[in-house]
N, C-alpha and C positions, 0 to 999 in steps of 0.2 A: 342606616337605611340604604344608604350608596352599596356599603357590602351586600347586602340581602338583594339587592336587585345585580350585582354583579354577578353573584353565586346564580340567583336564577336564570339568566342570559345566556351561563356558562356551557358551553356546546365542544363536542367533539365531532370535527367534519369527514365524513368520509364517502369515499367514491367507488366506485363497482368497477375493477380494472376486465383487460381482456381475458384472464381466467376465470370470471364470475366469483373475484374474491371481490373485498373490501377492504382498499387501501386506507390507512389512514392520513390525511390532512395537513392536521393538527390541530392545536384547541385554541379555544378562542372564545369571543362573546359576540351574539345575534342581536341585530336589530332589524325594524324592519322603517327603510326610510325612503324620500323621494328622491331617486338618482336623476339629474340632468339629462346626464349623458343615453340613461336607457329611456328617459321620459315616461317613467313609471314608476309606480310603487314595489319596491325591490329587498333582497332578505339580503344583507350584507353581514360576513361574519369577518370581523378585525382576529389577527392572531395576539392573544395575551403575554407574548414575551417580547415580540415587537412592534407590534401596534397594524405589521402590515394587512392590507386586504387578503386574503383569504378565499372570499367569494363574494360574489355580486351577482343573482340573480333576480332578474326583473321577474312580479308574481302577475303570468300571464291568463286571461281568462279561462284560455283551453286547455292547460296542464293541470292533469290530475294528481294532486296531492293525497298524499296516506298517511293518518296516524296509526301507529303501531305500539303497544305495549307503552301505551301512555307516556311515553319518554322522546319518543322516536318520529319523526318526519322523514316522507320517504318521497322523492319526485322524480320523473325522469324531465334531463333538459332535451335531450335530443337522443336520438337513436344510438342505441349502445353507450350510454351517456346517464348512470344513474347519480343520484346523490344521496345523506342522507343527514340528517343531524341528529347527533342526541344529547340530550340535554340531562344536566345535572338534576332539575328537581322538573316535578310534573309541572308547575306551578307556570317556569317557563314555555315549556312546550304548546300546552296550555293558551298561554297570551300570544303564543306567534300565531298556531293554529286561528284562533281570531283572528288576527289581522290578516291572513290569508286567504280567510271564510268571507270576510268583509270586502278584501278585494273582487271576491269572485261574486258575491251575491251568495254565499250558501249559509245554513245553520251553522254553525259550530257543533251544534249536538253529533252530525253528523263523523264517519270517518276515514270519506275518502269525498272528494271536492273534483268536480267537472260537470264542465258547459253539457246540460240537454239539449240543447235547443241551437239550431243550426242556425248560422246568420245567413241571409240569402240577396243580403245586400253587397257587402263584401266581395263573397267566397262563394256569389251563384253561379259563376261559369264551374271553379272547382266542385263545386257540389254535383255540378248535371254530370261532369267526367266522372266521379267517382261514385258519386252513388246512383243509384236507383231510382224510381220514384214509389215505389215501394218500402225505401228502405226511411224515410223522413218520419209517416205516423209510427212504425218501429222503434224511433232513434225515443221522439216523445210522450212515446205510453210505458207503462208500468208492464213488466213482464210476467202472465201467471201461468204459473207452471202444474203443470196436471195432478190431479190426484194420486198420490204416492201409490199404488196397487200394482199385483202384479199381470194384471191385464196391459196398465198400462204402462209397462217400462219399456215396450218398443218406442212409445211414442217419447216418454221422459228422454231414452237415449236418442232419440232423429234431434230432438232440441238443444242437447248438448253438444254432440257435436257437429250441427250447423252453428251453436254462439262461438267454439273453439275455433274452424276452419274459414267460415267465411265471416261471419259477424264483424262489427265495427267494435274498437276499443268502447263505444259508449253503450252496448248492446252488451258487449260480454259485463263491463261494471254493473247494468240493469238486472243480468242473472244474476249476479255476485249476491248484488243487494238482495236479491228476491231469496236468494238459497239460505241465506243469514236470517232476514227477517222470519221466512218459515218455518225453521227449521228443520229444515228439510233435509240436510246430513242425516240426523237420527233416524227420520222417516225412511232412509233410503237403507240404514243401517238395519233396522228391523225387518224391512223386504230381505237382506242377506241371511237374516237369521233364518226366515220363510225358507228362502232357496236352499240352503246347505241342508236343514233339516231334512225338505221334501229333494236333493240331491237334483234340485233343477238346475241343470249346468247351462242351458239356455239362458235364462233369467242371469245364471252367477257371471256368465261372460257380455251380458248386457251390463251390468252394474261395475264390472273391472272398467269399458269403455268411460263411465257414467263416469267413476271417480278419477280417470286418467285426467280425464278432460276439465273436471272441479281443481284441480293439478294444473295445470294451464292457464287457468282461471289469474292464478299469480298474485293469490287476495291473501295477504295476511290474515286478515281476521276470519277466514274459513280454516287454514293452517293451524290457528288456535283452536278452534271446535275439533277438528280432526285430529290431532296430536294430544288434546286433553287425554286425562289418566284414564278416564270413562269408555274412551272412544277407540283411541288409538290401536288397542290389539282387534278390534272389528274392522278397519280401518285396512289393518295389514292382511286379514282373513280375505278381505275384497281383493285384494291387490294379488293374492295366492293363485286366484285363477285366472289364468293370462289364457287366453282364446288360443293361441298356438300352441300351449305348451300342453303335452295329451294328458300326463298329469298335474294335479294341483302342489304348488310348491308346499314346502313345512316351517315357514318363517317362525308363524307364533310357537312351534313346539321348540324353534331352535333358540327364541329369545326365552323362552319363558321356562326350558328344561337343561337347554345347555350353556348359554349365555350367563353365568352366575354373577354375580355382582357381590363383591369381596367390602366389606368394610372392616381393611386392616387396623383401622382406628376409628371408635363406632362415633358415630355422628349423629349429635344431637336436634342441628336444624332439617327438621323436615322441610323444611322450604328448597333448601340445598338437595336433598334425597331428592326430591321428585325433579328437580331440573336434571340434575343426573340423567336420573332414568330416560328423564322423556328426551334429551340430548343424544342419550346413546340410540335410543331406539329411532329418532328422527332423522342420524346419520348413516342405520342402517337402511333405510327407507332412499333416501338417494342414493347411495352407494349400491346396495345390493340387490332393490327389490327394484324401484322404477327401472325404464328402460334406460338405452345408450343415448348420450347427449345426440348424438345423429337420429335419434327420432324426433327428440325436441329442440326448438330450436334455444338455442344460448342462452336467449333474454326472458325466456318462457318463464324461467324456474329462480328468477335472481330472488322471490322474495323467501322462496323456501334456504336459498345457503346466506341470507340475513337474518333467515329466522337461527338458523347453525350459530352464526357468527356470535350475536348477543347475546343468544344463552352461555355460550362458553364464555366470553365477559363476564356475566354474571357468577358463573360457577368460581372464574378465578375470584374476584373480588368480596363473595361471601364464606372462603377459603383463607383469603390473605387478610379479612378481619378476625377469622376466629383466630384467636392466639392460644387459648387451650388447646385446640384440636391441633396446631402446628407444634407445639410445645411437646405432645404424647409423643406424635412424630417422630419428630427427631430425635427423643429418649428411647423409644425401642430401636431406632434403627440404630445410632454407635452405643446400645447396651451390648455388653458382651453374654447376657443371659435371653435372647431374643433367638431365637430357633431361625433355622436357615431359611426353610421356606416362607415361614411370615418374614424374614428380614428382605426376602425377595418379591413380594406381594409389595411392603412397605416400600421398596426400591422402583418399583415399576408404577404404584401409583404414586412418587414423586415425578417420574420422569413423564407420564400422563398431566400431572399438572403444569410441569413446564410447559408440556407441547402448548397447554390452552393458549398460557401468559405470550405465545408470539400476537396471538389475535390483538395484545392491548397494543394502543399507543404507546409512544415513547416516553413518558413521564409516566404513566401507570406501569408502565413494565419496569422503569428505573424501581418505582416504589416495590414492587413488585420482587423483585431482585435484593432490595436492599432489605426488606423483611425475610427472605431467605435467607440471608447472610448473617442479620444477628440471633438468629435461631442455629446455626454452625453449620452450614448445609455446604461446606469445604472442607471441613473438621470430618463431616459424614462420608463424601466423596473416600475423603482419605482414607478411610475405616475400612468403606467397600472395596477401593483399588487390593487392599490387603488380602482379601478373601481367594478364595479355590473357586468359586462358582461362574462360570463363563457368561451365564445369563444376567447375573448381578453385574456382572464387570462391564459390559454393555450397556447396559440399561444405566450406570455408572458413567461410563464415557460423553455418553449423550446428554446428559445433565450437564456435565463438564463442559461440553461444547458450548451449549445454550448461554450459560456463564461467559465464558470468554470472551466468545461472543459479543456478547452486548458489554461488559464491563472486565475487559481484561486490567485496566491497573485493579481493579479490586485481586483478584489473583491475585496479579503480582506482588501487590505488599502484603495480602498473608503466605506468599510463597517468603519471602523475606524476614518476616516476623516470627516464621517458624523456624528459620533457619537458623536463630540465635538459640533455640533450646533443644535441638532435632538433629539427629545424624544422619550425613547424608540419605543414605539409604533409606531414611522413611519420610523424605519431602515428599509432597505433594509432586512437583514437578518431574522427581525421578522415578516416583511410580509411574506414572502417566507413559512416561518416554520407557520405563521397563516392561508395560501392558504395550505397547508399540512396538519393540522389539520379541516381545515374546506372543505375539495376535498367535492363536491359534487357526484361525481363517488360514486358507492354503493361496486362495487371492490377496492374503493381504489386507481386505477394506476396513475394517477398524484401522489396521496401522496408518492407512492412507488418509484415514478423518485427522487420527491423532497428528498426523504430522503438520496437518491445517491449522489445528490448534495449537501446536506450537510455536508454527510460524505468527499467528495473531501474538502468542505472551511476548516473542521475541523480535519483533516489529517495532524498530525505534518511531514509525510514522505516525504510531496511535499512542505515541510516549510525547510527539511535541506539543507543547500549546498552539490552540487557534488563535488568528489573529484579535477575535474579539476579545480575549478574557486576558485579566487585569496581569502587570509585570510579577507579581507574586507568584502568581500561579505558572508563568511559563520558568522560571527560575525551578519552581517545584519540579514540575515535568523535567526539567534537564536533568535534576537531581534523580527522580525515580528512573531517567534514561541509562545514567552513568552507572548508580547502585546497582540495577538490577543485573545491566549487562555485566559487571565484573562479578556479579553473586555466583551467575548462570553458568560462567566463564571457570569461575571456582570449583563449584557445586556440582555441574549437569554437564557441561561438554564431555570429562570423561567417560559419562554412564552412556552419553550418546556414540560417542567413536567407537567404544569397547568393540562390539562386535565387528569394528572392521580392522582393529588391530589385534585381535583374535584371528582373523582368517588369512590374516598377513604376517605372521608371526615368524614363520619361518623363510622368511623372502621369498613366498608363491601361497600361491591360494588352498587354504586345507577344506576348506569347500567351494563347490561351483555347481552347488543343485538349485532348481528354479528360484524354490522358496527362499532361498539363502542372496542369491542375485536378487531379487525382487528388492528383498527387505535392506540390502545394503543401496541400490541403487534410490531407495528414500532416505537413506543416512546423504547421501551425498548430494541430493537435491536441499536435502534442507541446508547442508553445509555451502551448497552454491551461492544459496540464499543471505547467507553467514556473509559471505566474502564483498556479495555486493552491499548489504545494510551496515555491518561491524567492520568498517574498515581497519581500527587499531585493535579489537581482541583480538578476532581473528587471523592477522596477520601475526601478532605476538605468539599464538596459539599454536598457528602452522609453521610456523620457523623452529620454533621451539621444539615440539613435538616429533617434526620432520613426517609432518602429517603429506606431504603432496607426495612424499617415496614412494607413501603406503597405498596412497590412492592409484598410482599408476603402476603398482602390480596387477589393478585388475584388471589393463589391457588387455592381460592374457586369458582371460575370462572369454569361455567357449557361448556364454550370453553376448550377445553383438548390444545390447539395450543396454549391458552394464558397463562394459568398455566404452559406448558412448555418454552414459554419464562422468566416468573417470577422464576420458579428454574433454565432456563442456566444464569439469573442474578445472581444469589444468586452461581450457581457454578463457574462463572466469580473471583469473592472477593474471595472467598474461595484459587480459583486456583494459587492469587497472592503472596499469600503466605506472608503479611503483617501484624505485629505484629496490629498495630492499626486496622483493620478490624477484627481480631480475638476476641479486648477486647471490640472492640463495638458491638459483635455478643453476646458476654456472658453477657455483663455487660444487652443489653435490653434483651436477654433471646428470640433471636430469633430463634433460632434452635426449639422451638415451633412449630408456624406454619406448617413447617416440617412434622415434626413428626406427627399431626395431621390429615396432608391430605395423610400421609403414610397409616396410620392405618385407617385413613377411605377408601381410595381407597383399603382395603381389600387384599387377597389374587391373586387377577385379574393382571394378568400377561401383564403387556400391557405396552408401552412406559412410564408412566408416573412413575410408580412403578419402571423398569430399573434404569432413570433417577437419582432417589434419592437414589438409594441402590449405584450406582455408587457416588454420593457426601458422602458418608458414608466410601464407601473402596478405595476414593481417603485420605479422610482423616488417617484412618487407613495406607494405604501403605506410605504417603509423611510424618507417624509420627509426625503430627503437635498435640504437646503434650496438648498446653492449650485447646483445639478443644474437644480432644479426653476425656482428664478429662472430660471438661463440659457437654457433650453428656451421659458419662456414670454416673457421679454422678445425672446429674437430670432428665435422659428421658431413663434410664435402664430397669427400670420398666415396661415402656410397652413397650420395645423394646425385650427383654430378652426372649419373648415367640417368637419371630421371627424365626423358626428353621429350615426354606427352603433354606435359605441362611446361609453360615457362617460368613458372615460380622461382624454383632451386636456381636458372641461370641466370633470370632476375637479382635475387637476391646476391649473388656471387659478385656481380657487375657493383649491387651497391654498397657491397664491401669492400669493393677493389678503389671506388672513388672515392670513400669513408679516408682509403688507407691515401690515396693522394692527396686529399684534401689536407689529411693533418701535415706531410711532407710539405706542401706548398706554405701551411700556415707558421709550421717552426721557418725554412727558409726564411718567411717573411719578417718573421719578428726578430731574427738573426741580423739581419738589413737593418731593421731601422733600430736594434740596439747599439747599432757600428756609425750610420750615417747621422743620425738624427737625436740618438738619446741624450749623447754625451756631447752634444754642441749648441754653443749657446746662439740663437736667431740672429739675423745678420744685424736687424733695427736694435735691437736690445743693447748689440757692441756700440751703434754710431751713438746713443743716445746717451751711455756712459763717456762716451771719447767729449763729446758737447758737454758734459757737465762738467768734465775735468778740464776744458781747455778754457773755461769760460770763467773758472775759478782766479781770483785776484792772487800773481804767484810773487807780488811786492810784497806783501804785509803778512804771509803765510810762511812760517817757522820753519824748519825739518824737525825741531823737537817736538813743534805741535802735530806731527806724524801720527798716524796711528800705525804701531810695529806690525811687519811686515807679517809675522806668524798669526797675530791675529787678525787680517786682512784674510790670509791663507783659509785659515780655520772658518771663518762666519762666512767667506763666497764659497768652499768648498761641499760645505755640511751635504746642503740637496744631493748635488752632484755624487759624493761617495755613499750617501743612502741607498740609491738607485745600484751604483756598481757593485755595493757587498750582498746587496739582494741576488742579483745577476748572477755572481761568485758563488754566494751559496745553492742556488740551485744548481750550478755547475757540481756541486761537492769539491768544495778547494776545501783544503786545512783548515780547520776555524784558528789555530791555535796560531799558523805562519800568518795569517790576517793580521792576525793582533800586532803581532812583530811588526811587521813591512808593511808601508803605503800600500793599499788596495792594487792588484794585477791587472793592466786591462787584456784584452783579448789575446794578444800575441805571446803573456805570458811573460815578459821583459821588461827590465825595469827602468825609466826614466829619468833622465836629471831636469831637473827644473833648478834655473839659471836667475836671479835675481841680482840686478847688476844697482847697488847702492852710491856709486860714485854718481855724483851727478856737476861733477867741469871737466869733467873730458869729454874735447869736441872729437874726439875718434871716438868714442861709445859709441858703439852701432844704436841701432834707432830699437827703441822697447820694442818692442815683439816683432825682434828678427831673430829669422832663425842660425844667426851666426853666435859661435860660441863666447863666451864674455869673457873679458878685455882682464887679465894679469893682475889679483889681486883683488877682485869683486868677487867678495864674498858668495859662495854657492851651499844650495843644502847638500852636503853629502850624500853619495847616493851607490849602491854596487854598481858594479862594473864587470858583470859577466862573458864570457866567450861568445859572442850574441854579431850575428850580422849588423851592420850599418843601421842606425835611427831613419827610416824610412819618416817624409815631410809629413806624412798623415798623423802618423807617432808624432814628430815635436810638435804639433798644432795640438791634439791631444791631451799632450804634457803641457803645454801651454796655458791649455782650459785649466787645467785641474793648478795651474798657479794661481788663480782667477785676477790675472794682468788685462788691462785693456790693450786689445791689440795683440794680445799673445795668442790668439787663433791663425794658425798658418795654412791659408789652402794652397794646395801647389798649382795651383791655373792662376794661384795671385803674385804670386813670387816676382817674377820681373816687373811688375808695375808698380810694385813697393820700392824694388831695387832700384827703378826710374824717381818715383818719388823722392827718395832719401839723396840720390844724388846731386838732382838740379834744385831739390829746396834748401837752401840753409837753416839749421835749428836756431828755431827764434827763441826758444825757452828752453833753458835749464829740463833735461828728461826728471818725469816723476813718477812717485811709484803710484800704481792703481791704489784705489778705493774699495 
């Protein structure tokens, strides 16, 4: 029971935008409850996939509501301001229409709802301003309207249009009503027959006024009697004689003799056939017979392109349940024994049926799509791309679009699916792009749809997942992002460059005609497009290929529109700011071309010139250093007379500090490799000297020693890591490394002095720099042709003993020498730790 009253609730909301369409909403379910907030009885419609509001209006006494086609509720809230709901079963519509009759005091039977009767309590001051006192028994009486004769259609037409121009919203419903109840269309419809016969063109240009203005009226349910299958070509015979025009138009011979209506696959529902008809003929009726919206005013006619709107609803949805009639379809059109012109009749009433399914919402156009699709209506596209026929091939494209459109991964994974059993050349995708390179149009505009369309298949944006839907499914999306691009990357980039490394073939352009510039200047927008969305194919792509050479041949392109897309190419790469785009710029020495059509475009102040000074002082301001060198060490020359601009001398200056800076930085690290790398911190030395001195040296052995080589080797380790790094970046010998103690800066070799005697009171004191005492053991060491051991060297050599105290600075020298003099050695010397 819950379902069946859900399903009947069930509404689609929609609203009349500033083109007199009908946007849709969304769907949802109606109720009608008592809101607080508006302190009144109100139509609220929750949305069914989120639960939010929708709509909320309050059902006020004096808005007039409309049922239409038993499904349909139509209100306006305020000026310019329509709404409408439609509901799934009548059943619904139905129950609301009640509760809105109820609010208002009206019948239900009735189908359209508004106050007669003026309050004068309220709204008597607004009442004496606006109306009349004439116009109040008016508002409250029933309107009758004269005897249909044609004596008197002067007076039938004074009545009409005084209810059109001056009349009250509630005077013109009062006709409405009266012209319904009467039947007074047909009455009026047999006068015409009168007039035409007896060629009373007085009478016939009263009666065009009479039904302009029943036209204005804005009454759905008159739109119904007038459009009926009965009426309607009398309808249009009235509308033929327009009082300014000296002759009578030919509408009905031109619907009814040349206007033919093709059932390429016949059609069984007559219910279908007649919506048809009366849809084409109802849009010929606005379109080509009424006048220019500048005569009427905007809001005049909204119920007439709602009447348009629902029938082509209806047409798609009694279309997308037949599945025989879709089934025939799609068998004639990829049979290969189907005649050209019927497979072009079949072609063009698919692509008529697309157009309708935009009118649906978003979930019936999904369904809508998705019943296309298991019927093979991609499989068919592909069939038609194949043919000679230009007019099929069109009317092909645009189906395609509509597709893409709304559900490009569907595309894309039958683009994919086909490509496991399909050689290139008959995918789906590289037809598309080969009708795009071969448009026969001389502007181009097909190729310029198609390249929209590819940009949507090739759009990683509509490849990621939203944030509402579940980790599955974003995993997926990354997966069809990765697949596809590397399939397209495989498969189609080649079919797409072809023609520009065709016209570049021989290092200059073998064509530079409009068409040829046009069409390659959309190869390279789409590849712009490439550079900023695919940052890894298409970098792989361009480097590989040596695609940016090709592109910036067409500098020389006597088109100024093509040479400007080949530099926003080149300022694309540039902009990404990519180490590998920068070394493949330098490494072929393209900043060339460049420069070339720089200096030949001359002094001439013109976009093309802008252009490039601007890829010069972007480079400059974003400090892209390798850029910046390259430009100035090899294209200074002739850039350096450039002196209208400051860019080039800009740029020179910040090549020249680039080049200081790094001087100043190797200096620096030169410095503190010499003063600071190789020295151990002063607190580090006193805090070993305290641990050694503090050591108990009664009870402590010389054999419980630890050997002096291995003392050498565990303080040493750090210290010669650092220096054979140093070394090897210098480029010393790896092989003399191995041999000999590590080199330091001066390149000469060091004796380091370990003096093992420890009772001789003339032993100089550990870490002096005086040579040791006759017989104390030293490491061996060369002894080359080499000037004097400068004190910085033996403190050096000292460190790398790693002795306490064996660091010798030469500003410390006499106050050691003061020290060692006036102290007496209290302990036996020891060797470091």
């Amino acid at each position: 029971m819950a379902d069946t009253t859900s399903t009947r609730r069930r509404v689609k909301l929609y609203m009349l935008n500033e083109e007199r369409q009908w946007d849709d909403q969304g769907t949802g379910h109606v109720s009608s409850i008592f809101v607080e907030r508006l302190k009144g009885m109100s139509l609220q419609v929750r949305s069914e996939t989120d639960g939010t509001v929708l709509l909320e209006s309050k059902i006020q006494p004096d808005t007039m509501y409309q049922k239409q086609q038993e499904t349909l509720i139509v209100w306006s809230e305020a000026a310019n301001y329509d709404l409408a709901l439609s509901f799934q079963e009548q059943a619904g519509c139905l129950e609301i229409w009640r509760k809105i009759c109820q609010v208002q005091g009206k019948d239900p039977s009735v189908d359209i709802t508004q106050d007669c009767l003026i309050d004068h309590g309220e709204h008597d001051e607004e009442f004496q301003e606006d109306s009349t006192i004439e116009d109040a028994p008016d508002a409250a009486q029933e309107i009758e309207l004269p005897p249909c004769e044609l004596s008197k259609l002067e007076e039938i037409w004074n009545i009409f249009t005084e209810s059109s121009i001056q009349s009250t919203p509630i005077r013109k419903e009062k006709l409405s009503v009266a012209i319904e109840n009467s039947g007074y269309i047909k009455k009026l419809l047999d006068l015409f027959h009168m007039c035409e016969d007896l060629d009373n063109m007085e009478g016939l240009h009263h009666l065009y006024e009479i039904f302009k203005n029943i036209f204005l009226l804005n009454r759905n349910e008159l739109f119904e009697i007038m459009f009926s299958e009965e009426t309607i070509f009398d309808v249009i015979g009235v509308l033929e004689h327009q009082p300014s025009s000296p002759q009578p138009s030919q509408h009905r011979t031109y619907l009814k003799e040349t206007a033919k209506f093709k059932q390429v696959v016949p059609m069984t529902n007559k219910e279908l056939l007649n919506k048809i008809h009366q849809t084409y003929r109802v849009q010929y009726i606005q379109d080509v017979i009424l006048p220019t919206p500048s005569v009427f005013e905007e809001n005049h006619l909204s119920s007439l392109t709602s009447f348009i709107f629902f029938n082509k609803v209806e047409i798609v949805s009694m279309i997308q349940e037949d599945e025989k009639f879709l089934s025939s379809l799609f068998t004639q059109l990829t049979s290969d024994d189907t005649e050209e012109a019927v497979r072009r009749d079949l072609v063009l009433f698919l692509k008529e049926f697309c157009t309708f399914s935009q009118t649906l919402q978003q979930d019936s156009r999904e369904s809508f799509f998705k019943t296309l699709s298991s019927f093979g209506v991609l499989s068919a596209i592909e069939v038609i791309l194949g043919l000679d026929d230009p007019q099929i091939k069109s009317a092909a494209i645009d189906i395609f679009s509509y597709i893409v459109e709304f559900s490009p991964s569907t595309v894309r994974e039958f683009i994919m699916k086909e490509g496991q059993k399909q050689d290139d050349d008959d995918l789906l995708v590289n037809l598309v792009i080969d009708q795009m390179i071969n448009d026969p149009d001389p502007e181009l505009g097909g190729a310029l749809q198609l390249m929209g369309v590819l940009k949507l298949l090739i759009d990683p944006e509509n490849m990621i997942a939203t944030s509402n839907v579940s980790l599955n499914a974003y995993y997926f999306n990354k997966t069809e992002k990765s697949e596809f691009l590397v399939f397209f990357y495989k498969h189609s980039m080649h079919v797409l460059t072809a023609p520009l490394y065709a016209n570049t073939s021989e290092g200059r352009l073998s064509k530079d005609d409009f068409q040829s510039a046009q069409l390659q200047s959309l190869i390279l927008e789409l590849l712009t497009f490439c550079i900023e969305h695919h940052t890894f194919h298409i970098k792989n792509y361009i480097i590989s290929k040596d695609l940016l050479r090709r592109v910036l041949l067409l500098l020389k392109s006597r088109h100024r529109f093509l040479a400007l897309c080949a530099l926003r190419f080149m300022r694309k790469i540039v902009g990404i700011k990519d180490d590998f785009y920068y070394r493949y710029i330098i490494k072929g020495s393209l900043f060339k071309p460049i420069v070339e059509a720089f200096l030949e475009n001359g002094t001439r102040y013109n976009l093309f010139n802008s252009a490039i000074i601007e890829l010069f002082e972007f480079i400059k301001m974003e400090d892209i250093k390798s850029l910046c060198a390259h430009i100035v060490e090899t294209h200074m020359k002739e850039l350096e007379s450039v002196n209208y601009v400051s860019t080039f001398n800009s740029l020179k200056m910040r090549y020249e500090q680039q080049q200081d800076g790094l001087k100043d930085k190797l200096f620096d690290s030169t410095s503190v490799l010499r003063n600071h790398r190789y020295r151990r911190d002063a607190r580090t030395l006193e805090e070993e000297e305290e641990m050694w001195f503090d050591e108990d040296d009664e009870t402590e052995d010389l054999d419980s020693m630890v050997p002096v080589s291995d003392v050498l080797r565990s303080s040493l380790d750090a210290d010669f890591d650092h220096i054979n790094r140093y070394i090897g970046s210098r480029k010393v010998n790896k092989d003399q490394s191995r041999e000999s103690p590590p080199r330091l800066f001066n390149n000469r070799s060091t004796c380091i002095n370990i003096n093992l005697r420890n009772n001789s009171p003339n032993t100089s004191p550990v870490g002096s720099p005086a040579t040791s005492p006759t017989g104390s053991p030293t490491i061996p060491c060369p002894t080359p042709n080499t000037s004097p051991i400068t004190p910085s060297e033996k403190a050096l050599a000292a460190k790398r003993a790693g002795l306490v105290g064996l660091v010798d600075y030469p500003d410390e020298d006499s106050d050691e020498e003061e020290e060692d003099s006036e102290t007496p050695t209290a302990k036996r010397p020891r060797l470091a730790t």
